[in-house]
N, C-alpha and C positions, 0 to 999 in steps of 0.2 A: 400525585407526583409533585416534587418540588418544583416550583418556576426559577426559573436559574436572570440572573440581571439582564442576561442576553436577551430571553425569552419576553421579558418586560419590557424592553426596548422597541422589540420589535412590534409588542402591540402598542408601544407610544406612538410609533412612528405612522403604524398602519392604524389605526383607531379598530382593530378588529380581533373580537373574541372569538381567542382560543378554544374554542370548549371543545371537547374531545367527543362529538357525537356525530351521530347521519349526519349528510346535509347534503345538499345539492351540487355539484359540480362546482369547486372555482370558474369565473368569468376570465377566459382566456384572449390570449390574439395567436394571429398563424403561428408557425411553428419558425424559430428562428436558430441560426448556427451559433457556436460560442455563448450557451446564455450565462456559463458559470461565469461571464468577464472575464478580468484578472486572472482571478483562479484559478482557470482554465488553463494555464500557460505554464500551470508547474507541477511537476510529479505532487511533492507535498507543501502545501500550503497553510500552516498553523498561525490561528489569531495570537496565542499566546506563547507556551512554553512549549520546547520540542528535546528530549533526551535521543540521540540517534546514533545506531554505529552502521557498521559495513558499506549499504551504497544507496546511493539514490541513481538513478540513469537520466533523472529529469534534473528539470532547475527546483530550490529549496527556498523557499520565503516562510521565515518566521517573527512574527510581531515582537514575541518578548523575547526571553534570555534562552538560548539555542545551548545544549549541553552536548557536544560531537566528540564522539568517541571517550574511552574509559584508560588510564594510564593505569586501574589496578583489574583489567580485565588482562592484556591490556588489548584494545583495540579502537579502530579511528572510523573514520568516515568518510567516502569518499561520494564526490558529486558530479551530474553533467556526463557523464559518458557518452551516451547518444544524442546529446544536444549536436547542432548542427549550425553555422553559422546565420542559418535562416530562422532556426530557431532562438538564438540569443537576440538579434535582430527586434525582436518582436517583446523581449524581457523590459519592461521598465527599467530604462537606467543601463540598459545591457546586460545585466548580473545573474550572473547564475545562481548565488546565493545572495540571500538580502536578510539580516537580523537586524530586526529594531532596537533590540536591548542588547545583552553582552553575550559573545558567542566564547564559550568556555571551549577551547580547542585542543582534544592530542591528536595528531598526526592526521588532522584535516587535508585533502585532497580534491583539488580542483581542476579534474580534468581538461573542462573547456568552460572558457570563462571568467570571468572577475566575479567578486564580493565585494560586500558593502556591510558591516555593524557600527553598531555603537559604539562596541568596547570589544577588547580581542583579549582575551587572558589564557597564555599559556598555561597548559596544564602537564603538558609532557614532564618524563621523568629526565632534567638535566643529566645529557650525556648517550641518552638512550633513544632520540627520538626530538620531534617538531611539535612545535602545533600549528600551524598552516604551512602547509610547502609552497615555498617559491612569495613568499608576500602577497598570496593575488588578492587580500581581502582587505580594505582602505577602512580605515577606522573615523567612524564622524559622529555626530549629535543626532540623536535620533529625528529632529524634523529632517536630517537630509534623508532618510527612507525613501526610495522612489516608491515605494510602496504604501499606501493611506489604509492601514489594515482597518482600523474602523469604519472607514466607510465599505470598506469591503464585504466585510462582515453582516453588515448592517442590510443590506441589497441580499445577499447569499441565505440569512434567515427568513427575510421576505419570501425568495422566491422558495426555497426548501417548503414553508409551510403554503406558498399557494400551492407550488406543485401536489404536495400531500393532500389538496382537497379537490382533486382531478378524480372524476369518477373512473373506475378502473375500468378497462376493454376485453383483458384480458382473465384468463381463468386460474386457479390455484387451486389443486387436488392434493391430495395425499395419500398412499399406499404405506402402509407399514410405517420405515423411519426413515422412507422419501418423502420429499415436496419437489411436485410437478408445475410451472407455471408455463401455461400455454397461451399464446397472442396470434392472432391472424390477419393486424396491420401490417399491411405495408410499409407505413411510414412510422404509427408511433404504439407502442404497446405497453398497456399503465395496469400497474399488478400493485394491490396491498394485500401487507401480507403482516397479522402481527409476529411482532418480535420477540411472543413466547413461540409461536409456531414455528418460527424460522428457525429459532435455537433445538427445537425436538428434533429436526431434520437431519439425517447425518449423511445424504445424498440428496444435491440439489439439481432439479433439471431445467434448462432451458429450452425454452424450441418458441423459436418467433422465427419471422420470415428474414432471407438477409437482406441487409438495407434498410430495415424500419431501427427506427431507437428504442429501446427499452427505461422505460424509468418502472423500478423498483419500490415503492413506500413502504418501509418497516416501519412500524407504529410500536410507542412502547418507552420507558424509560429509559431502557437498557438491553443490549445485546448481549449474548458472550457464546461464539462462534464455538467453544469448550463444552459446553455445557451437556452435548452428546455426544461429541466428538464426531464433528462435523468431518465425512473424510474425500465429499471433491464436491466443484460445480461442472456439471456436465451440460455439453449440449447435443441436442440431437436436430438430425434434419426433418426434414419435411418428408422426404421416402422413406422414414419410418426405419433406418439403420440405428446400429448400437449406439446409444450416446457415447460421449468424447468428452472424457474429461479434460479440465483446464488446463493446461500447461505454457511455458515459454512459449515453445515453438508449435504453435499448432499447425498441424498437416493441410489444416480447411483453409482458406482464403476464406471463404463465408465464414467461419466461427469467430475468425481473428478481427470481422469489421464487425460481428453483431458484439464482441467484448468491446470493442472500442466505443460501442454506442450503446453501451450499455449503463447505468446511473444507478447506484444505491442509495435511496433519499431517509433517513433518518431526522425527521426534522423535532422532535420529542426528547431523542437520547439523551445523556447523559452521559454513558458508560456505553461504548461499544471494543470490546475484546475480542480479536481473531486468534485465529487459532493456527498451527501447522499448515493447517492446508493452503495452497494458492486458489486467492481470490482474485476472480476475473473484473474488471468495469473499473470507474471511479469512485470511491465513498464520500460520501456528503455527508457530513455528521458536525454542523456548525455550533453545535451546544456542547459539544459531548469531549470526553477524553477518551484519547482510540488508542488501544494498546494491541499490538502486533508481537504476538507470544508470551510468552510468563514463565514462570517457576513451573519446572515439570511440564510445560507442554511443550516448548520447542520454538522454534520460528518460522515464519512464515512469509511466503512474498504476496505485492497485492500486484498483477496485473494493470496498473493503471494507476490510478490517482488516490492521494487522500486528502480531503481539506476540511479540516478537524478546530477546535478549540485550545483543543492541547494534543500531541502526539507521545508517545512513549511505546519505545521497541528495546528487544533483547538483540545483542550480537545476532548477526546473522540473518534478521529479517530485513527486507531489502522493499524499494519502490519502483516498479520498471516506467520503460516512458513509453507508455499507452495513453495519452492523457485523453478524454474525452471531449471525442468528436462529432456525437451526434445533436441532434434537432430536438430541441425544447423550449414551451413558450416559455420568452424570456419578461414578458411581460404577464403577471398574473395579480389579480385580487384577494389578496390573502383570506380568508375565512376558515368556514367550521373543518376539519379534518375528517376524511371520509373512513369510518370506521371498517375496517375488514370483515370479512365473512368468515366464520368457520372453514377450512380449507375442504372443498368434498371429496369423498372417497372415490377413490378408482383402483383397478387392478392392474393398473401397468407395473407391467415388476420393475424395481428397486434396482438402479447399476449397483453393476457387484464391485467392492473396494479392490483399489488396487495393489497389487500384489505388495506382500512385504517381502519388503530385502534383507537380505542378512546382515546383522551390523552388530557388534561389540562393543564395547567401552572406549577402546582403542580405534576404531574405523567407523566411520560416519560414511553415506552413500556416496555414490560417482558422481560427480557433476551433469552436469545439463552441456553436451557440447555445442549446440547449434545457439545457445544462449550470450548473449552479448555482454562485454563487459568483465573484467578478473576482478579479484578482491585481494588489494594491496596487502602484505601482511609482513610485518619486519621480519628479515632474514635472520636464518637458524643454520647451523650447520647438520641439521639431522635431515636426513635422505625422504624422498617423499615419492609417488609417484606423480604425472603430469597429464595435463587431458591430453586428448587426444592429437598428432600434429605438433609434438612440443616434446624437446630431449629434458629430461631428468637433471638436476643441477642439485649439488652437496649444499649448495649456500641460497637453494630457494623452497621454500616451504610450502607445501600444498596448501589451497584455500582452503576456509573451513568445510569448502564440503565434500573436500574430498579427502582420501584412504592419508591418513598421519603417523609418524612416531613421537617419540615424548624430545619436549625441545630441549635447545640446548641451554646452558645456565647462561652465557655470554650474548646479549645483542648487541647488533652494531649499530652505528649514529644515523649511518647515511641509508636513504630511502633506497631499495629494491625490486626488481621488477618482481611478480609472483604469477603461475599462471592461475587460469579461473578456476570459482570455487562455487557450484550454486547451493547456496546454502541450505537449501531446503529442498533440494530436489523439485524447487517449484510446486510440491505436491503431489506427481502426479506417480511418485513411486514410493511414497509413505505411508504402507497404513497405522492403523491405532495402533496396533500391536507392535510396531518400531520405534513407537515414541520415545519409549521408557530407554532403549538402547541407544536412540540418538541425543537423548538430553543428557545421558550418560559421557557419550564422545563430547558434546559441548562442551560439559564440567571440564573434563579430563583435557581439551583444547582449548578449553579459554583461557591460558597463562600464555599463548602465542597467537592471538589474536590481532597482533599490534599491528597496524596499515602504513604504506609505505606507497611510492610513484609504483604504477603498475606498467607493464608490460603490451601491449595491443596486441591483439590475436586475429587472426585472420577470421571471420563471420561468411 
């Protein structure tokens, strides 16, 4: 595997070889709250470059040159929906978005909140559109960053590979084209799992107790969530009921805090690629470039966080504000990386995928109603239907994820409410077998992609 500069760093810092074999436990201290720092504090958090459209519901800190929304898709980006005034509170600097180098902007949206870059270079198409609404983002020299991404960085590599050398507690089985990871801490439950294994898996189950944390170690250069066509992460309880796949709004109050304590540690990667499905937890992937859908697979939400090297996503995949709340030592010893085990056999059957929906070229699925947050998108005069709870309007366009016709040739200047659109059905009503029909509706949708002020909808 290549050593990437990151990587080299962080054994400068740590005096401590990497070698990728057995070894004994990282030397830990008790279990503490908040260990990602910083980090912790924002949906997506990129050391370097970040390409982004549709939404974030958290705050956005990226190190270098931030590229928000596409004027030839067209489509924008909007940030902060669910932030909270006690959550900016708590933002270095108060910002909901922070870029260190220059933030390339069409039709940028700043819910709640200020920003902060370098440089601000409209990219909107003159006459059709912004690139940040309302001013809220103050242009300075990058030492004014409240944000010190290298030293960020540099602590978040640290702990990733101590954490990775935490002997695991828990168990990883395999049936068929499932993987099984079962824990029976209370407080904290440590699964490695390599990340050729994780990618064979096209059903992933969970089942730890609720309340404990989960930390996750994928071991491996590279992910690619595609690769079998990963199609949910489920969890199941303890009295042995159907698992529950991942969604928005899960019905469990226990499912919804073992995702929030939930940690995917990639401290190796390189290349991690999701796929369509919704992924539950935070991802940790401080080496890596993390791409959130592609050419022909579609997009995808992640349930929670991502704090990456570099980000890059297609229209439509989104970041929710789940951000991660569980317990992990935040002080570790960095050392050898504890190698996975072959995953062992079991016969628990395989959750069965969930249903596919019908969808054309022309219609892409229903939204997610109980889902927070709309997807601003410049007004069209072509007729759409509305979620749920919302009258129908000739001059407001359905999100992309919801039921469309072909736009109109004319847009207008000025920003539009639109109601919500979950882009992806969150996963939990996609199977494989829609993909093809829903990257289909994208194409065919992406010339009215364009993001505008949204609307609030009752939750």
């Amino acid at each position: 595997m290549r050593t990437t500069a990151a990587v080299a760093t962080v054994l400068a810092v740590t005096g401590a070889a990497l070698a990728w074999a057995p070894a004994a436990s990282a030397t830990t201290t008790e279990c503490v709250t908040q260990p990602l720092g910083t980090a912790g504090l924002y949906a997506e958090f990129v050391e370097k470059d970040s390409t982004r459209h549709s939404d974030s519901e958290g705050a956005v800190a990226v190190g270098g040159d931030a590229r928000f929304g596409d004027p030839k898709q067209p489509s924008g980006f909007s940030i902060g929906h669910k932030l909270t005034g006690a959550d900016l509170a708590k933002l270095p600097g108060g910002h909901s978005l922070v870029v260190g180098g220059t933030l390339y902007a069409n039709q940028v949206v700043l819910d709640n909140g200020s920003g902060i870059a370098g440089k601000v270079v409209d990219l909107s198409t003159p006459g059709q559109g912004f690139g940040v609404d309302g001013g809220k983002v103050k242009e300075g020299a990058s030492p004014a960053s409240p944000v010190d991404f290298a030293k960020e960085f540099t602590q978040l590599r640290a702990r990733s590979t101590g954490w990775a050398g935490i002997d695991p507690n828990g168990t990883v089985a395999g049936s068929g084209d499932g993987l099984f990871l079962t824990g029976g801490d209370a407080k904290l439950n440590v699964f490695a799992v390599n990340a050729a294994d994780l990618e064979k898996a096209r059903a992933i189950t969970l089942k730890v107790p609720v309340g404990s944390s989960t930390l996750v170690n994928v071991l491996g250069a590279s992910y690619d969530m595609n690769k079998s066509a990963t199609y949910g992460v489920y969890y199941q309880g303890a009295d042995g009921t159907a698992p529950v796949i991942d969604d928005y709004a899960l019905a469990s109050d226990g499912f919804r805090q073992i995702r929030s304590q939930l940690l995917w540690n990639f401290p190796q990667a390189e290349s991690v690629k999701k796929n369509y499905t919704s992924w539950p937890g935070t991802i940790l992937a401080p080496n890596a470039k993390v791409e959130m859908g592609g050419k022909n697979i579609g997009p995808g939400h992640v349930n929670g966080s991502v704090i990456a090297e570099s980000l890059d996503t297609v229209p439509g995949a989104e970041t929710h504000r789940m951000n991660f709340s569980g317990c992990l030592p935040k002080e570790t010893e960095p050392g050898p990386v504890v190698t996975p085990e072959t995953p062992a056999p079991t016969e628990t059957p395989v959750p069965t995928p969930p249903a596919t929906p019908s969808a054309t070229p022309e219609t892409t699925p229903e939204s997610t109603p109980s889902e927070g947050g709309s997807t601003p998108t410049a007004p069209t005069t072509s007729a759409a239907p509305t979620a749920p709870g919302e009258s129908a309007s000739p001059s407001t366009p359905a999100g992309p994820g919801e039921t469309t016709t072909a736009p109109a040739a004319t847009p207008t200047t000025a920003p539009s409410a639109t109601p919500e659109g979950d882009l992806a059905t969150t996963g939990s009503a996609i199977g494989p077998g829609a993909i093809g029909a829903a990257v289909a509706a994208v194409l065919v949708g992406g010339g009215f992609l364009a993001f505008a002020k949204r609307r609030r909808r009752a939750s």
